[in-house]
C-alpha positions as CSV (number, residue, x, y, z in Angstrom):
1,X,0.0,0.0,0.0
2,X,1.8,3.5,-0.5
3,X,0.4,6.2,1.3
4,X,0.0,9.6,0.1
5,X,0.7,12.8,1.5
6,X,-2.0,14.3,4.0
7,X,-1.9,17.6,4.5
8,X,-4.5,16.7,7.4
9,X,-2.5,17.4,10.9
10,X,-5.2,16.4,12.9
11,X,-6.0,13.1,15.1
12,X,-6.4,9.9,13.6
13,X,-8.8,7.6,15.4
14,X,-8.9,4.0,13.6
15,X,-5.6,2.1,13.3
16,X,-5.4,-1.1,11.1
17,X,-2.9,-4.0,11.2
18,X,-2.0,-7.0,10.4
19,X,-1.9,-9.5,13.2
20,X,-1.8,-13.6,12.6
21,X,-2.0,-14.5,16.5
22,X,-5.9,-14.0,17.3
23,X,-8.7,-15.9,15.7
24,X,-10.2,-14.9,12.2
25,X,-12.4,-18.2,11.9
26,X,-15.0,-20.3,13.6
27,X,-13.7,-22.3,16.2
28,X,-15.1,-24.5,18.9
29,X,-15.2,-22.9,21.8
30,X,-17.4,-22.1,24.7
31,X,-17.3,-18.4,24.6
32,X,-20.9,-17.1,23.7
33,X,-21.0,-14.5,20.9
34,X,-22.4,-13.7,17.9
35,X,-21.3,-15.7,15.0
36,X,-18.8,-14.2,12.7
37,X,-17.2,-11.7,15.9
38,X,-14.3,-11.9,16.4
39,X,-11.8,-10.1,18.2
40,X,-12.3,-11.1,21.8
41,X,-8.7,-12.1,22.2
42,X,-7.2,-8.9,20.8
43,X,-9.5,-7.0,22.8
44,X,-8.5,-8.9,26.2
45,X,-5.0,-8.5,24.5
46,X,-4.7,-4.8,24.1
47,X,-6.7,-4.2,27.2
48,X,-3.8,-6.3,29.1
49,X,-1.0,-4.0,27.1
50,X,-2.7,-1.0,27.9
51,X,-3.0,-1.4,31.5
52,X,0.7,-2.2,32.1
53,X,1.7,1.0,30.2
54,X,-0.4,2.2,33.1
55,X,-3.6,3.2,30.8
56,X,-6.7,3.3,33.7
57,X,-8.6,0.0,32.1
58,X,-12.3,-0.1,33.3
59,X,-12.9,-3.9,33.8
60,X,-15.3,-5.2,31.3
61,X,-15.1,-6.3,27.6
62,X,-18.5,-5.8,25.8
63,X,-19.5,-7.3,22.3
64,X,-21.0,-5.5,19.6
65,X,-22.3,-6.1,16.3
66,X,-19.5,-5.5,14.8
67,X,-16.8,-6.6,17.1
68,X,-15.3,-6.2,21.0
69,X,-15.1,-2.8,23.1
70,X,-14.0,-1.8,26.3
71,X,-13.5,1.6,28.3
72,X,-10.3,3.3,29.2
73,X,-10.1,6.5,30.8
74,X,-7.6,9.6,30.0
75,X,-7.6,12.6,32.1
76,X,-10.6,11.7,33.6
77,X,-12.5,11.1,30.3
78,X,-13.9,7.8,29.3
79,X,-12.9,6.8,25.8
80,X,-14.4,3.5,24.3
81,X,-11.7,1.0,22.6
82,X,-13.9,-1.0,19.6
83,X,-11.4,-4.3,17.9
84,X,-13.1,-5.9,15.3
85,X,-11.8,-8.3,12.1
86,X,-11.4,-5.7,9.1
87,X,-10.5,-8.8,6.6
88,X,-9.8,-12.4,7.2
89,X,-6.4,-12.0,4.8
90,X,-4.0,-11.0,6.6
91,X,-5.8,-11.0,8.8
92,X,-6.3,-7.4,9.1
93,X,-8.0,-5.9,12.2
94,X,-9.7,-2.7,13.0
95,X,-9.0,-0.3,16.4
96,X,-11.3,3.0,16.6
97,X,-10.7,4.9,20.2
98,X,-14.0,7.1,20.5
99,X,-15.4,9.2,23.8
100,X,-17.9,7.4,25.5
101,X,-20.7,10.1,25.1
102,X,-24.2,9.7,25.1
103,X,-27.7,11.1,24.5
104,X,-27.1,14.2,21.6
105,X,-23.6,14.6,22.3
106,X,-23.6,10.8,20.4
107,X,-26.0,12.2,18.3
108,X,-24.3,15.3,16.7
109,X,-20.9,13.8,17.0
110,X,-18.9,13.7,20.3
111,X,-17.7,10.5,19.9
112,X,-15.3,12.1,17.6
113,X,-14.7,15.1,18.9
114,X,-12.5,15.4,21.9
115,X,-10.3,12.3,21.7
116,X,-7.1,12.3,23.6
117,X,-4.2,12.1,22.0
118,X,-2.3,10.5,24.8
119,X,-4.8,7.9,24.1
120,X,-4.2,7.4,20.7
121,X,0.0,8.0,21.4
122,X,-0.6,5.4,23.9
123,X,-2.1,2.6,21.7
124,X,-0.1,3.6,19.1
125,X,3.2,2.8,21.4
126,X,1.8,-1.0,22.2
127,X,0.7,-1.9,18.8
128,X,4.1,-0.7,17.5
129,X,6.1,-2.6,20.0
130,X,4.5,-5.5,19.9
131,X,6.2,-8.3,17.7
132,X,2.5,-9.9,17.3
133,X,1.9,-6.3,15.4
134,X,2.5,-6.0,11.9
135,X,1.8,-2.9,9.1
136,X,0.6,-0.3,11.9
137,X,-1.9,2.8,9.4
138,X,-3.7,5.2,11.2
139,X,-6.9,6.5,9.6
140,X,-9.7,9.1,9.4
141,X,-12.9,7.9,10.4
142,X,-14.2,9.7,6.8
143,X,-11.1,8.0,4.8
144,X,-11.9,4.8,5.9
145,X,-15.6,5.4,5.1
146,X,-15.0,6.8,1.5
147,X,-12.5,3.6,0.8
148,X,-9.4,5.7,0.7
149,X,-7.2,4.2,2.7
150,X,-4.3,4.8,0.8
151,X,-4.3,8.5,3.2
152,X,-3.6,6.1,6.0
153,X,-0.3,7.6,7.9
154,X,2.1,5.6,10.2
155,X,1.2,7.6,13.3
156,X,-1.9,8.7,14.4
157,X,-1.3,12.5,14.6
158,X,2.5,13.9,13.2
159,X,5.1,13.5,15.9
160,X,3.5,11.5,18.2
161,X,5.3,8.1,17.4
């Protein structure tokens, strides 16, 4: 993938990689979920990471439709953490951080706005370090919507790696 040239300074929000080490396909197991979401390991995983690079990780992984989240808190504002399988080749996987807001903040937005970058810095740092990791791109929300994903950049915000 080559990556052009933003001239975009602001936060990136999704990061996607390439990661072999956490499941991608059916398999037995006991865990109940729905089928075809995946991502429970990476999201037990990163929540693990986090919390020894001394992120405050609220106990609880929740599933969603579309894959695992779970809370973490930055200067005393919660921030939801949403893993989910982007493509089974690869396999590729899909981080967003997001605020946890509710009610019309959600509505009009908020989850977007106001997004830490020592969260993002911080995430960034243990998918980067981590040998498991592989082909680290940080993303727009709106690039990843519109299928142009060749803006990704390797950090999520210019100097922060």
């Amino acid at each position: 993938m080559t990556m052009a040239k933003s001239k975009d300074n602001s936060l990136r929000t999704i990061v996607t990689f390439t990661c072999p080490a956490f499941k991608c396909i059916d398999e037995a197991d006991d865990k109940p979920r729905f089928r075809g979401t995946f991502g429970d390991d990476l999201a037990v995983w990163l929540m693990l990471e986090l919390e020894t690079n001394g992120v405050d990780v609220v106990p609880g992984l929740n599933q969603a439709d579309a894959g695992w989240y779970f809370t973490i808190r930055f200067g005393g504002k919660p921030h939801i953490v949403l893993a989910r399988l982007r493509d089974t080749i690869g396999p590729v996987w899909q981080v967003s951080i997001e605020r946890d807001v509710h009610g019309a903040a959600a509505l009009f937005g908020g989850r977007r706005r106001g997004v830490r970058n020592s969260a993002a810095s911080i995430l960034h740092l243990v998918l980067s370090k981590s040998d498991k990791v592989a082909n680290v791109r940080w993303h727009h929300e709106r690039d990843i919507n519109a299928g142009q994903e060749q803006k990704a950049t390797l950090e999520p915000l210019p100097g922060l790696g």
